[in-house]
Structures are given as C-alpha cells and as structure tokens.
N, C-alpha and C positions, 0 to 999 in steps of 0.2 A: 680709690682710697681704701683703704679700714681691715679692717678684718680679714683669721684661720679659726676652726672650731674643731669639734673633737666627737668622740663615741656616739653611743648609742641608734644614729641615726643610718643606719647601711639601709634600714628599710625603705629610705625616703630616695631612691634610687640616685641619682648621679648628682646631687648635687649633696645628699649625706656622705658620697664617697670621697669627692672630692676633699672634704672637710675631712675624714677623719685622715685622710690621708695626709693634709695640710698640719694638721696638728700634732695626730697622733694620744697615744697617752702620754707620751715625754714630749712636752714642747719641741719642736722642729722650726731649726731658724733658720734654712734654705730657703734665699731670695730667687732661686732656680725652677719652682714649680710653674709660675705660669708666666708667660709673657705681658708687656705693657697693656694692660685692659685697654687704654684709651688708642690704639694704631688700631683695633676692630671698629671700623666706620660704618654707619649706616645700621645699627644695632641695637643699642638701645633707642627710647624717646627720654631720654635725661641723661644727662651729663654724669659722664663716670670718671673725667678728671680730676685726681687728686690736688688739693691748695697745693701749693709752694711751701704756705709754712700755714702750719696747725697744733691743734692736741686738742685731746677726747679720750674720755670712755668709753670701751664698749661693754656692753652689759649683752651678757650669753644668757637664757632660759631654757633651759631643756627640761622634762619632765617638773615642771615647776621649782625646779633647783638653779639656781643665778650663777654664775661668774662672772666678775669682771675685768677688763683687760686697761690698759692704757697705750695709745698710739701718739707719736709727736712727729713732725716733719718741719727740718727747716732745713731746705736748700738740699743741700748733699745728705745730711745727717737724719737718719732717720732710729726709730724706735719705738719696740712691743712689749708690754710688760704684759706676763701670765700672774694669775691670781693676786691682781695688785689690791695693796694695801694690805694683805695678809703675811704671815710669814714666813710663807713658803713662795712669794713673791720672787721671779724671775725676769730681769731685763736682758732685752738682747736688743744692742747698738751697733749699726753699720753707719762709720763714715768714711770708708775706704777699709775700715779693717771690720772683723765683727767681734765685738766684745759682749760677752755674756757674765751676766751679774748676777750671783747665788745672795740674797739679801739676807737668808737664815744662817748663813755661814758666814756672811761677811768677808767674800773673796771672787774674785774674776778671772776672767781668762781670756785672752785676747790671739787671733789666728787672721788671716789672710782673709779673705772670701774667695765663693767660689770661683770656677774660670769664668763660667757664664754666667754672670748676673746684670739683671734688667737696671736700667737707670733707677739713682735710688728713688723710692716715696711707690716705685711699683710692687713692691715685696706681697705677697700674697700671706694676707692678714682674712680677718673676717669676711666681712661683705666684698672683698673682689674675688674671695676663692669663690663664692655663690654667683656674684653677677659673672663672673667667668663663664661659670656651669648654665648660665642662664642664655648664653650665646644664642642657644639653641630653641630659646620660648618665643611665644608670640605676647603680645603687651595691649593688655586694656586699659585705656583708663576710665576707672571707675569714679572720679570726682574730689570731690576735697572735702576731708575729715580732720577734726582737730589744727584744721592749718596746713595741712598736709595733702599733698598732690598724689591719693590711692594707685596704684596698679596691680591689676592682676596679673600671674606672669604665668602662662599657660607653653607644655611640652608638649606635643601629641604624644597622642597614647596612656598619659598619664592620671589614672582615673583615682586611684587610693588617696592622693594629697592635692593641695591647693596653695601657691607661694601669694603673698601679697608684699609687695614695695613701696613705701612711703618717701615721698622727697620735698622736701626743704625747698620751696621755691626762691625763699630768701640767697637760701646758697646754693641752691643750683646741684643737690646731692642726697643719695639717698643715705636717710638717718633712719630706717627700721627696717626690718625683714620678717613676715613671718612666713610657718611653714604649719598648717592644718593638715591633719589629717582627717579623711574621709571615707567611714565604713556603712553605705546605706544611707541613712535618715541622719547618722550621728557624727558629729564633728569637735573636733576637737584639738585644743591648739598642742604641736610637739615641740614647737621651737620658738623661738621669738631675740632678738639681735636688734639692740637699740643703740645706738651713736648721744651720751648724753655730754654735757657741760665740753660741749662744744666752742673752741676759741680757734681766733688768727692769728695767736701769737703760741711761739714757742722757746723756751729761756735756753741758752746756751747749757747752761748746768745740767737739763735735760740728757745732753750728749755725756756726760763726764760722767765717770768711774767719781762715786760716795767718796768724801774721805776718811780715810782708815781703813778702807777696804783694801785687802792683800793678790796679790795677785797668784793665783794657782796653775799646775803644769793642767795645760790641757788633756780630757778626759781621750 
C-alpha cells in the first residue's frame, strides 16, 4: 500500500534515494517505478498487501517539518493527493487514464498511462517505495508498543541510521516508518511516515474531477 517522499534524505542511503527519486521536487505520478510489492514472497514478516478499498492520510516528518498526503483505493481507481488540504494541493487519479488535479488553479488534465503499469492500488506512494528498498533488510521484532507490532529493519553495512516499522495487527499493515539517525552516543529521529484516519471505505467522488474544475492542455 501507501506511500512516495521527497528531499533531503540522500544521506540515509538507498532507501532516501529511492524516495527522492519517487517524488522528486515536483510530484511524480509514474505508476512505473516499482513493481507489485506483494509478488516479492518470503520477505517480509507482515503483510504488504494493499486493501481492495481504503483511504488514509499520510503524514511526512522530515527535519521536524510535516506534510501530509491523501491515498484512496477502490477497485481499479486509485489516488494520491500532495500537500493535501492546502492550496497548493495536487491529486493525481488512475483509473485507466491518469488525471492530475491543480486544486489552486482549479483545472485538470487528463492522458493515457504509461505502457507498463503495475495493476492499480500497486503505485509507488510512500511506504511501498521504503518497504521496497527494505527488500534487502533483515527484521526484528522487537515487541509491541502503543498497540503496535515494533520492527527493527536492519541493511548490512549500515551503521549511520536505524529504520523501525510499526504494524497494525488489527489490519495486518504497516501504519508507521521511522528512520534515526545515528552519530556515536547520539540519536536522533530524521524521518517519521504515519498512515492516520485510516478507513475501509472509499467514496466514488474520490475518483472524479471537483465540479467546476476546467480542463487544461497537458503540460
């Protein structure tokens, strides 16, 4: 499921890259970066199957500055909103075509998708471009906090930072990410990726172009 992020993090080696690469500074809506998280078997110890149908928050922390995103999946239809609720607010909807939605301007624009894209609800959002990049860790689990099923997610070689994964046993998914850094004795958090107001339902209207919104030539 969930999540693509963005800057600052190339120091946090392959899985900062993977992110800024997913996101970039300009939103990037290519459903084409990574393949179906869930055909990799035998990989994680938790479930990385996206629901059928959903919708969530995600909430970014990076140097203690916040963004939040919005993700919805129902069926075929899926969609990622950047800096949602603000007004420079961005959706980008694939349900066979991809339609991108300027919310400050009040106009869209609607194109094909790529040739090769992964069945919808696999799009490389937040937390699957991480547990992608995660392919390659070994997994602790460390016990249960707050309700939550802790993991450590350890790289070899990787001594500067420390990922930890929280899952939802309720639903069988993980709802937090962090990423510590670690210089000597001192620790401190650089990232942090929350999954909140989390539901099983997602309203058709989700999928649809605002009304009164115009429709613009693509950029």
């Amino acid at each position: 499921m969930f999540l693509s992020t963005r800057r600052l993090l190339i120091s946090i080696t392959g899985i900062a890259i993977s992110l800024a690469v997913s996101c970039g500074s300009t939103p990037q809506v290519s459903n084409t970066a990574l393949p179906p998280i869930e055909k990799i078997d035998g990989i994680y110890p938790f479930s990385v199957i996206e629901p059928q149908v959903y919708s969530c928050k995600i909430v970014e922390t990076v140097a203690g500055v916040s963004r939040t995103y919005f993700a919805a999946r129902n069926g075929d239809q899926s969609r990622l909103d950047i800096d949602h609720g603000l007004p420079s607010q961005v959706s980008v909807i694939n349900d066979g075509r991809t339609i991108r939605i300027d919310h400050k301007t009040k106009t869209y624009t609607e194109s094909a998708p790529a040739a090769e894209v992964p069945r919808p609800g696999t799009n490389a959002t937040l937390f699957r471009t991480m547990l992608f990049d995660l392919k390659r860790a070994k997994f602790e689990k460390l016990g249960v906090e707050s309700n939550l099923t802790k993991f450590r997610a350890t790289i070899d070689g990787e001594t500067s930072s420390e990922r930890f994964v929280y899952i939802d046993d309720k639903i069988g998914f993980p709802v937090r990410m962090e990423i510590i850094s670690v210089e000597g004795d001192v620790r401190r958090e650089v990232m942090k990726i929350e999954i909140v107001d989390l539901t099983t339902e997602a309203a058709s209207d989700l999928f649809k172009v605002p009304a009164g919104f115009t429709r613009a030539a693509p950029r």
